[in-house]
Biotite code that builds the C-alpha atoms (Angstrom):
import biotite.structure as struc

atoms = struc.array([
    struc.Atom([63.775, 68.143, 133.203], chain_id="A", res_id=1, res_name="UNK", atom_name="CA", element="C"),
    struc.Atom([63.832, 67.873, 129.789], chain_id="A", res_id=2, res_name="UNK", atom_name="CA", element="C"),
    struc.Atom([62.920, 70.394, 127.447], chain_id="A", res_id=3, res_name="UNK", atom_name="CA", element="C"),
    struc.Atom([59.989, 69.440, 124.546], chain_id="A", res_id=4, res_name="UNK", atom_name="CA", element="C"),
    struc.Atom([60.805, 68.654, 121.269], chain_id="A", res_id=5, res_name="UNK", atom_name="CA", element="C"),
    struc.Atom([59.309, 71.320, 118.571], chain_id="A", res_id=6, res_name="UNK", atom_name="CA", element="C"),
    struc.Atom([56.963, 70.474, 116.502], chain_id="A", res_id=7, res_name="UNK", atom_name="CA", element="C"),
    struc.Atom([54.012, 72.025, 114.012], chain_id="A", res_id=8, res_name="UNK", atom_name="CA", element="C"),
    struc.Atom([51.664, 71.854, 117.183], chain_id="A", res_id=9, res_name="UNK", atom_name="CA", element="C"),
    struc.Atom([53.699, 73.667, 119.978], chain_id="A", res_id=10, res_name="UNK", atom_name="CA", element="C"),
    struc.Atom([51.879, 76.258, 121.102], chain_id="A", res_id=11, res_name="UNK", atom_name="CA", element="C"),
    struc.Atom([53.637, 80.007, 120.616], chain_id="A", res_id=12, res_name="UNK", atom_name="CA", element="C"),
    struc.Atom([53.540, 80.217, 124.445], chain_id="A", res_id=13, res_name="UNK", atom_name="CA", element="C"),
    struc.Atom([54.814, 77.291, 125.698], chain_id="A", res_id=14, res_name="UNK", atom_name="CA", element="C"),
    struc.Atom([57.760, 77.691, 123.269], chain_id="A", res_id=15, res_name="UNK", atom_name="CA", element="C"),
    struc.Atom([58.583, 81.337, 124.682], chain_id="A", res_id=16, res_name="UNK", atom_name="CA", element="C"),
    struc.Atom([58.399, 79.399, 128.041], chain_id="A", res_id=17, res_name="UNK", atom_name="CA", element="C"),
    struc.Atom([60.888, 77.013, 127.695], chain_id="A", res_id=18, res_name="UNK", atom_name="CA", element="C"),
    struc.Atom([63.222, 78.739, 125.100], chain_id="A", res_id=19, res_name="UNK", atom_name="CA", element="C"),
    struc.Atom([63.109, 82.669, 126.265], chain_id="A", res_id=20, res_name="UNK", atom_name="CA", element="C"),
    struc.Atom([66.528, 82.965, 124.330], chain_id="A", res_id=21, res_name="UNK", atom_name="CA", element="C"),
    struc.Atom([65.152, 82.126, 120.779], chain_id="A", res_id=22, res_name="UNK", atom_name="CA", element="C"),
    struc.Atom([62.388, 85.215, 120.717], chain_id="A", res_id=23, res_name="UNK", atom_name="CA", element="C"),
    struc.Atom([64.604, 87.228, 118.712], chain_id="A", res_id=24, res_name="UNK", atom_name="CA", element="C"),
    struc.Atom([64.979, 84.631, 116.258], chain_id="A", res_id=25, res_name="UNK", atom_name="CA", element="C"),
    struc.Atom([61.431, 83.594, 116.039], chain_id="A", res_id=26, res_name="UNK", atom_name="CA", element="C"),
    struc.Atom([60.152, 87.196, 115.249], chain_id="A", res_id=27, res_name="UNK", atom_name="CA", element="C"),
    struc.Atom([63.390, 87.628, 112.928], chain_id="A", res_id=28, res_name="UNK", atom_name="CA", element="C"),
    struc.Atom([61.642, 84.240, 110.511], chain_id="A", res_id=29, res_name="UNK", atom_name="CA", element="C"),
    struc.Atom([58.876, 86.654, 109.339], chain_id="A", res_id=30, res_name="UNK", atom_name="CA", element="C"),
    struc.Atom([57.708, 89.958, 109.842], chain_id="A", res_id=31, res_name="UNK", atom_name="CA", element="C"),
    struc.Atom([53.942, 89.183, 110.886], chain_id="A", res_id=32, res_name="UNK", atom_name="CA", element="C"),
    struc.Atom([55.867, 87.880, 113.785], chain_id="A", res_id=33, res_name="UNK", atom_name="CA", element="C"),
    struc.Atom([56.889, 91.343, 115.069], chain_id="A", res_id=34, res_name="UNK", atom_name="CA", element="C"),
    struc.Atom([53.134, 91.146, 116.356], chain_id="A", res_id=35, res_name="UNK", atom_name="CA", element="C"),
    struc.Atom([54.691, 88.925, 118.871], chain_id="A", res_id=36, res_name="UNK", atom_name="CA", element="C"),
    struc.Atom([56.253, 91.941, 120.769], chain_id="A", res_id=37, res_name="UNK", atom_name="CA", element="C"),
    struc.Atom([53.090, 93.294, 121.633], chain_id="A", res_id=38, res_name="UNK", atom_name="CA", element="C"),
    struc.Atom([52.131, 92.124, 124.950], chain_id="A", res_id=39, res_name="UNK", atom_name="CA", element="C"),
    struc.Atom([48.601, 91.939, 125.076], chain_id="A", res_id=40, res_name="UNK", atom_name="CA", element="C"),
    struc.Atom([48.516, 89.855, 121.271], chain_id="A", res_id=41, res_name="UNK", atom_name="CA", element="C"),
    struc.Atom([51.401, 87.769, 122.876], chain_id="A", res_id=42, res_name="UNK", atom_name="CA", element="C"),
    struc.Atom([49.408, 87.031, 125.940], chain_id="A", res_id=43, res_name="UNK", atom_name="CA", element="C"),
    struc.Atom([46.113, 86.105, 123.767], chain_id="A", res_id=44, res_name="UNK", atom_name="CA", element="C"),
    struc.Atom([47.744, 84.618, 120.847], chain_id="A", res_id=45, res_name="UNK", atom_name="CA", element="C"),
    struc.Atom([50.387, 83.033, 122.286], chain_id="A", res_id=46, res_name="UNK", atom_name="CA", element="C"),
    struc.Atom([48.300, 80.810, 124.788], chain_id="A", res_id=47, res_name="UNK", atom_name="CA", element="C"),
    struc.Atom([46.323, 79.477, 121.612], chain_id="A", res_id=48, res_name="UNK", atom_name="CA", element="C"),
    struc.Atom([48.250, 79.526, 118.310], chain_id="A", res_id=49, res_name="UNK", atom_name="CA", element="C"),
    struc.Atom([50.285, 76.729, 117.367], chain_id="A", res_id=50, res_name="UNK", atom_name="CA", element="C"),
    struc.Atom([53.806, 76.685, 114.895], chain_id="A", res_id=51, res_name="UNK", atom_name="CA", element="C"),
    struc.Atom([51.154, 75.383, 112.094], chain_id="A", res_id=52, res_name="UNK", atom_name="CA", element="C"),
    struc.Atom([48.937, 78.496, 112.610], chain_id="A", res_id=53, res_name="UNK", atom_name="CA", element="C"),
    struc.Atom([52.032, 81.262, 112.697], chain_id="A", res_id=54, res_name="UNK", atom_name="CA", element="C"),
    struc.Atom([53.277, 79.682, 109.658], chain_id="A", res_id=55, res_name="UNK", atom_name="CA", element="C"),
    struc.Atom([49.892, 80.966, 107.522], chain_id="A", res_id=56, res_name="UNK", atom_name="CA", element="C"),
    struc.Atom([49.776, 84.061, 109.383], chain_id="A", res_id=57, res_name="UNK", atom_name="CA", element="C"),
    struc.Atom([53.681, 84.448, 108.512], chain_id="A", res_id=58, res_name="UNK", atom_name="CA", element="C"),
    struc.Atom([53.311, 83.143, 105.065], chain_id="A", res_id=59, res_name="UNK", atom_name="CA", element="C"),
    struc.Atom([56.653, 80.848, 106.022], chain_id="A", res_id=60, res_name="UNK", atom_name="CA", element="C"),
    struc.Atom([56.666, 77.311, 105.408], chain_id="A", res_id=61, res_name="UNK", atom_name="CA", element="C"),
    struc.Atom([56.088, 75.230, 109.072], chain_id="A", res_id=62, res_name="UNK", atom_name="CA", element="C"),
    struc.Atom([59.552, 73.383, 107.779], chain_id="A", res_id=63, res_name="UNK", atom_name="CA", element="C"),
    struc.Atom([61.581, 76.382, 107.918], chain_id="A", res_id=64, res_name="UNK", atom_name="CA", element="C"),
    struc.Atom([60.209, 77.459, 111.240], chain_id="A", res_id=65, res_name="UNK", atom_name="CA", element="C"),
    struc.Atom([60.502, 74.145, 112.977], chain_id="A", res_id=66, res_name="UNK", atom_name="CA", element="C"),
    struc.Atom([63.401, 73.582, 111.259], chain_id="A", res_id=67, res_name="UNK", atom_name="CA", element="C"),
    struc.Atom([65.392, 77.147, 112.434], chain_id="A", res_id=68, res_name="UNK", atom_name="CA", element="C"),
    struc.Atom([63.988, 76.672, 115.678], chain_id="A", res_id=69, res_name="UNK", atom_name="CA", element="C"),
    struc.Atom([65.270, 72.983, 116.871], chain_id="A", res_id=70, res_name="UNK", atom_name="CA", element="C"),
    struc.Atom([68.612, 73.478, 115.036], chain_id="A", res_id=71, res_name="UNK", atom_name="CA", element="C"),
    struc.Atom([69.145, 76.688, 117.846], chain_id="A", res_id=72, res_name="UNK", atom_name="CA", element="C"),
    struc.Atom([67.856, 74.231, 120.000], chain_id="A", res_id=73, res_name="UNK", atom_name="CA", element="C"),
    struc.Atom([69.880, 71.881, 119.935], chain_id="A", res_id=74, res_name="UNK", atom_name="CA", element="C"),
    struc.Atom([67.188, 69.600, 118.648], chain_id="A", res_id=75, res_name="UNK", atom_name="CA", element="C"),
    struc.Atom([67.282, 67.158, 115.286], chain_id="A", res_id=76, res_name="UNK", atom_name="CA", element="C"),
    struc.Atom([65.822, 68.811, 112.485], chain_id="A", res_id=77, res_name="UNK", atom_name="CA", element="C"),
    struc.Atom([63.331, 66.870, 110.588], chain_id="A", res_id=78, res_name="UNK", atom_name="CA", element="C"),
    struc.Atom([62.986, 65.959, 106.853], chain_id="A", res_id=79, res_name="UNK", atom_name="CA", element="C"),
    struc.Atom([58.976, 64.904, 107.074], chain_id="A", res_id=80, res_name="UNK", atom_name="CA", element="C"),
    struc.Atom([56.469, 67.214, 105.405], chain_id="A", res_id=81, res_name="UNK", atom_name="CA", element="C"),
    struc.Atom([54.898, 69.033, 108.057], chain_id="A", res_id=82, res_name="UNK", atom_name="CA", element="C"),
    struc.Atom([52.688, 71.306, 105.682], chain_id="A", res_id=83, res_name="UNK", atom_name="CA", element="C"),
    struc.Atom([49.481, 71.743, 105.087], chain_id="A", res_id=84, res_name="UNK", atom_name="CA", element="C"),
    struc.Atom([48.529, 73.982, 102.173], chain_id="A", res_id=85, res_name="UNK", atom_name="CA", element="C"),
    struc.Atom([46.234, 76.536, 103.064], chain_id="A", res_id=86, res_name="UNK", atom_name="CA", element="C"),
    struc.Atom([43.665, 77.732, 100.804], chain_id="A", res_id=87, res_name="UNK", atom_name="CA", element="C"),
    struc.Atom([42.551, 80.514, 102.689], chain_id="A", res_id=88, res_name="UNK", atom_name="CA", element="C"),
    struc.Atom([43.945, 83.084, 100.708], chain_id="A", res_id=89, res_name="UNK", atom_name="CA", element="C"),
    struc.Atom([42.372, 81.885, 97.652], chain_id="A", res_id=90, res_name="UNK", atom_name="CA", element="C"),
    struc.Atom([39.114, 83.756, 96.711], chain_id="A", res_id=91, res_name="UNK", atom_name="CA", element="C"),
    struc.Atom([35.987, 80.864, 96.383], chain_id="A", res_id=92, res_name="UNK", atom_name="CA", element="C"),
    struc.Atom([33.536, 80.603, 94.537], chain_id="A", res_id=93, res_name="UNK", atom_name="CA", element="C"),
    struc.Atom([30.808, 80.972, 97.102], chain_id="A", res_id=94, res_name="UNK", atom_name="CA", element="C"),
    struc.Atom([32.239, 84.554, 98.161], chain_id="A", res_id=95, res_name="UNK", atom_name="CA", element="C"),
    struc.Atom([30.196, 87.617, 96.931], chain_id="A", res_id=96, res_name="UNK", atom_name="CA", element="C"),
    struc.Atom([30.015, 90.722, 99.123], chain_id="A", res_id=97, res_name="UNK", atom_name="CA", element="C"),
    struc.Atom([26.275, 91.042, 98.848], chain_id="A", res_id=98, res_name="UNK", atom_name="CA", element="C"),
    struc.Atom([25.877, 87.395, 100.748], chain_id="A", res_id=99, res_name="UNK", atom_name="CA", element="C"),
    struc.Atom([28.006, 89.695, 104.120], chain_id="A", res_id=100, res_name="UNK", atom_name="CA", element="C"),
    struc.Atom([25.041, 90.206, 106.180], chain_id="A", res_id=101, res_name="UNK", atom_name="CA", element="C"),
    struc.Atom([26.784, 91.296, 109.381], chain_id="A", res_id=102, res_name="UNK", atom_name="CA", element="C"),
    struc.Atom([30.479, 92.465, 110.231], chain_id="A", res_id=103, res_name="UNK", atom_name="CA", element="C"),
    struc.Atom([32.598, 92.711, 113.153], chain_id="A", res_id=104, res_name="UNK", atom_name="CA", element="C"),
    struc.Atom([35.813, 94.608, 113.812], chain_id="A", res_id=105, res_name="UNK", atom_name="CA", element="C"),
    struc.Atom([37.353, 92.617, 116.066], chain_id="A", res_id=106, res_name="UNK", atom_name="CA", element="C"),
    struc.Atom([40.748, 95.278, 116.298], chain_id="A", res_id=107, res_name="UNK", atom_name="CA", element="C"),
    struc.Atom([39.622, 97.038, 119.848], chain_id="A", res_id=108, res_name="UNK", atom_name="CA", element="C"),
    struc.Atom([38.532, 93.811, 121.608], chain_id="A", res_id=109, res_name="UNK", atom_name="CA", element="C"),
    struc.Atom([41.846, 92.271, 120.544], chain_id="A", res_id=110, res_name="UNK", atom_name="CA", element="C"),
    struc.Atom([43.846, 95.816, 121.481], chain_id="A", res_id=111, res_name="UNK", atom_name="CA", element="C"),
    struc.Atom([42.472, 95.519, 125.266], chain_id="A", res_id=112, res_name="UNK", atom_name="CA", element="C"),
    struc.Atom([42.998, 91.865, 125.295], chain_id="A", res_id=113, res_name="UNK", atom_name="CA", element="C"),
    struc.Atom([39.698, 90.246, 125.392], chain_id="A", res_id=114, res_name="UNK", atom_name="CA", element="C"),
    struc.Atom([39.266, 87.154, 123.062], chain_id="A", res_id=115, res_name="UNK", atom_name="CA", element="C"),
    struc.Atom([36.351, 87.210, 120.631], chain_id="A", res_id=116, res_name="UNK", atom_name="CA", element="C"),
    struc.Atom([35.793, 83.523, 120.146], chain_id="A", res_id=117, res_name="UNK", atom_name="CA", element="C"),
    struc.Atom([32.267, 83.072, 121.747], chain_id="A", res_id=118, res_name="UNK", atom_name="CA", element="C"),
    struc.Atom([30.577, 86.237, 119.914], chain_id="A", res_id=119, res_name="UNK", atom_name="CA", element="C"),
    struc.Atom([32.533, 85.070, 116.219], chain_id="A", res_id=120, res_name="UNK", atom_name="CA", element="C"),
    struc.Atom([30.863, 81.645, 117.119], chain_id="A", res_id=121, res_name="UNK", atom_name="CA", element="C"),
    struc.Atom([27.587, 82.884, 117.977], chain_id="A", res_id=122, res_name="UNK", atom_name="CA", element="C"),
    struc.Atom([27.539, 85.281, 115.109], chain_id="A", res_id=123, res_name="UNK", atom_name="CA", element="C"),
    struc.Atom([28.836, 82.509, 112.572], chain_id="A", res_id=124, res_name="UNK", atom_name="CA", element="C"),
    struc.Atom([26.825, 79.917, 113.492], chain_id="A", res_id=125, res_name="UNK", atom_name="CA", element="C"),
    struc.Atom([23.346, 82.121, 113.245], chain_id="A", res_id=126, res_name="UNK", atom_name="CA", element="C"),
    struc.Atom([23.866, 82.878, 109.704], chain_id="A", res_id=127, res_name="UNK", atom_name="CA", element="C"),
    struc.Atom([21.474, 81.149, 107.308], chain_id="A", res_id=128, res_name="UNK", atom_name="CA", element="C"),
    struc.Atom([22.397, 79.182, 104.561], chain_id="A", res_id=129, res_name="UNK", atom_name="CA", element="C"),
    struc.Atom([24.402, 81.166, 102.010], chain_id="A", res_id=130, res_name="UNK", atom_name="CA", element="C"),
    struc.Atom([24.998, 84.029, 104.126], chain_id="A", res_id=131, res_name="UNK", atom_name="CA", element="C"),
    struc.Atom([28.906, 85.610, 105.082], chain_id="A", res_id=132, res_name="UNK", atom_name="CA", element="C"),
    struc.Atom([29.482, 87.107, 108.337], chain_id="A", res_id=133, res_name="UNK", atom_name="CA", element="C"),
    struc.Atom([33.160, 89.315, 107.664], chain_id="A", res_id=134, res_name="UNK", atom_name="CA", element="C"),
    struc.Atom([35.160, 90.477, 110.548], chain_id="A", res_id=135, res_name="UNK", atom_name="CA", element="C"),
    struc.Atom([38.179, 92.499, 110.595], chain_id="A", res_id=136, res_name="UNK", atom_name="CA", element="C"),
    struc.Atom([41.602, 91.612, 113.161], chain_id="A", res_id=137, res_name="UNK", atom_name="CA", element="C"),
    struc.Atom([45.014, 93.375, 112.796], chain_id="A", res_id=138, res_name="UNK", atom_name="CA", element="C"),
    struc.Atom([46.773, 89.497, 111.986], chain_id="A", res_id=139, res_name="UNK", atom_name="CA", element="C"),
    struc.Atom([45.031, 86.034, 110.889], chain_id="A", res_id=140, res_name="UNK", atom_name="CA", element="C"),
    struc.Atom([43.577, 84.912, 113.819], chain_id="A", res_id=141, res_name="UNK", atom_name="CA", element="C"),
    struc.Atom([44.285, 81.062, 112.349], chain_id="A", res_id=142, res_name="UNK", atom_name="CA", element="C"),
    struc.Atom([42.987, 79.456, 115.881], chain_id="A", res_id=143, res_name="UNK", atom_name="CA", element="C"),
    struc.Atom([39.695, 81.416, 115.211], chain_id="A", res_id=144, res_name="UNK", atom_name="CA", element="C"),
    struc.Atom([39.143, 80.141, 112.105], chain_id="A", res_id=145, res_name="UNK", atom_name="CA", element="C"),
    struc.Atom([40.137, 76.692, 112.611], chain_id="A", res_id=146, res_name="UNK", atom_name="CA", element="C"),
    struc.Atom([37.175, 76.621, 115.597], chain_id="A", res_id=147, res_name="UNK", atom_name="CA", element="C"),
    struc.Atom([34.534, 78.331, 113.281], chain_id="A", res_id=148, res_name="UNK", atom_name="CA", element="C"),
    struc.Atom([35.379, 75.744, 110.482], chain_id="A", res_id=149, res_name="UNK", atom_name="CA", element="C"),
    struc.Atom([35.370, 72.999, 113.181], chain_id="A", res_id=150, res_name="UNK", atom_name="CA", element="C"),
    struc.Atom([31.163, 73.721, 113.113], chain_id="A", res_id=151, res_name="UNK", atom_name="CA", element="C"),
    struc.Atom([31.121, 73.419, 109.301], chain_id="A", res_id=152, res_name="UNK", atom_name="CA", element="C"),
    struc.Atom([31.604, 76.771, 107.915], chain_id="A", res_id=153, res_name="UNK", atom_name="CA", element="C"),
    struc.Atom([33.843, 77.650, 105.211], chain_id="A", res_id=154, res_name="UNK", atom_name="CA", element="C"),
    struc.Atom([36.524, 80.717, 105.427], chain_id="A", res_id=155, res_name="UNK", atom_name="CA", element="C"),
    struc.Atom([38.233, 83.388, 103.112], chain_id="A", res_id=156, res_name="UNK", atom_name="CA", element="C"),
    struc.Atom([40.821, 85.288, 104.291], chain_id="A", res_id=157, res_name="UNK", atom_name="CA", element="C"),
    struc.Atom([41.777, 88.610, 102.371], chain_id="A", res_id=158, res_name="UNK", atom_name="CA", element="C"),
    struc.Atom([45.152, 90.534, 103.876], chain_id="A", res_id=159, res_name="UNK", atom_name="CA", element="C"),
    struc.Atom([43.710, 94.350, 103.168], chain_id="A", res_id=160, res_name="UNK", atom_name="CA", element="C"),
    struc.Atom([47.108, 95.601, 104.472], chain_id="A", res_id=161, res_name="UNK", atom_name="CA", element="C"),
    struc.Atom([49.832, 94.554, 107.359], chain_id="A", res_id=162, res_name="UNK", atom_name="CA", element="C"),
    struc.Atom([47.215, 95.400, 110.421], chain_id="A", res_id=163, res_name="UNK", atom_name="CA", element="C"),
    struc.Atom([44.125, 94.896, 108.754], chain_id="A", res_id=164, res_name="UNK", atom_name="CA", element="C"),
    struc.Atom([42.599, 91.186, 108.080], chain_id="A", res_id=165, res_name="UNK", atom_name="CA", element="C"),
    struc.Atom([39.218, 90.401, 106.504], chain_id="A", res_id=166, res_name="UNK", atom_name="CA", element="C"),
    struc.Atom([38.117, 87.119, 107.345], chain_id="A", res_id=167, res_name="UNK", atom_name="CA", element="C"),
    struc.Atom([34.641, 86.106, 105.657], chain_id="A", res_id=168, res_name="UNK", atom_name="CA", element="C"),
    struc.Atom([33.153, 82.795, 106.968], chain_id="A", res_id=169, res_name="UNK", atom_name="CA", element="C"),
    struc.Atom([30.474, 81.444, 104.814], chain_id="A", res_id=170, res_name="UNK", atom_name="CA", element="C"),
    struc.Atom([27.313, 78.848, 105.790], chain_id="A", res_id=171, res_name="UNK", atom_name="CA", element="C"),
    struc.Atom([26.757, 76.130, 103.082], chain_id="A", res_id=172, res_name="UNK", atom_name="CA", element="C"),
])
């Protein structure tokens, strides 16, 4: 059988599946990756989040990490641009903290291992035009975010410290 090649859209899991030995080096490429040790993120995050997604949340290029990775591998490294830049970080003009009109810390779902996709959506998707629904995660739940702008809302994502995430999603 032979092992998959690396790339920006392996998912977390499925790379700790087929390489068990390179876990120590993936957490060692950035320290939001320590997160990775916790079982119950690693069982939630890792079935969803892609190399692309860890590299935001790990503020790492996706070059270095794929990169690192297939060279341990035993896999060719690439020399393509991989990257996409992410504007999350960078404040918008549509964000003012009087448009928040509801917001959800998301920390204690996450803690006991529940996944909160389906309320985030509902939540987002009721706001009216103009209006920012905020919730708060210990990490940048990129996967999240990539489904809530999939339905057309915009996101801002403010690091407040290591375990505490502000992610504002805004209607148009």
């Amino acid at each position: 059988m032979t092992t998959p090649l690396i790339t920006p859209k392996t998912r977390i899991g499925e790379f700790l599946d087929n390489f068990p030995e390179l876990e120590e080096l993936l957490i060692s490429l950035s320290p939001a990756f320590e997160k990775l040790k916790n079982p119950v993120l690693r069982r939630t995050i890792g079935r969803v989040a892609t190399f692309q997604q860890v590299a935001v949340v790990g503020n790492i290029p996706i070059e270095t990490i794929i990169n690192t990775l297939r060279k341990a591998a035993g896999q060719n490294q690439t020399t393509e641009i991989m990257s996409q830049q992410s504007n999350l970080n960078v404040k918008p003009e549509w964000f003012n903290e009087s448009l928040i009109v509801e917001t959800m810390d998301a920390r204690e779902m996450l803690q006991a291992g529940q996944h909160p996709l389906a309320e985030v959506l509902g939540k987002s998707m009721a706001l009216a035009k103009g209006q920012i629904f905020k919730m708060i995660t210990p990490f940048t739940p990129m996967p999240l975010i990539e489904k809530v702008m999939d339905k057309g809302l915009e996101a801002y994502v403010k690091t407040v410290s290591e375990s505490e995430i502000h992610t504002f999603f805004y209607k148009a």
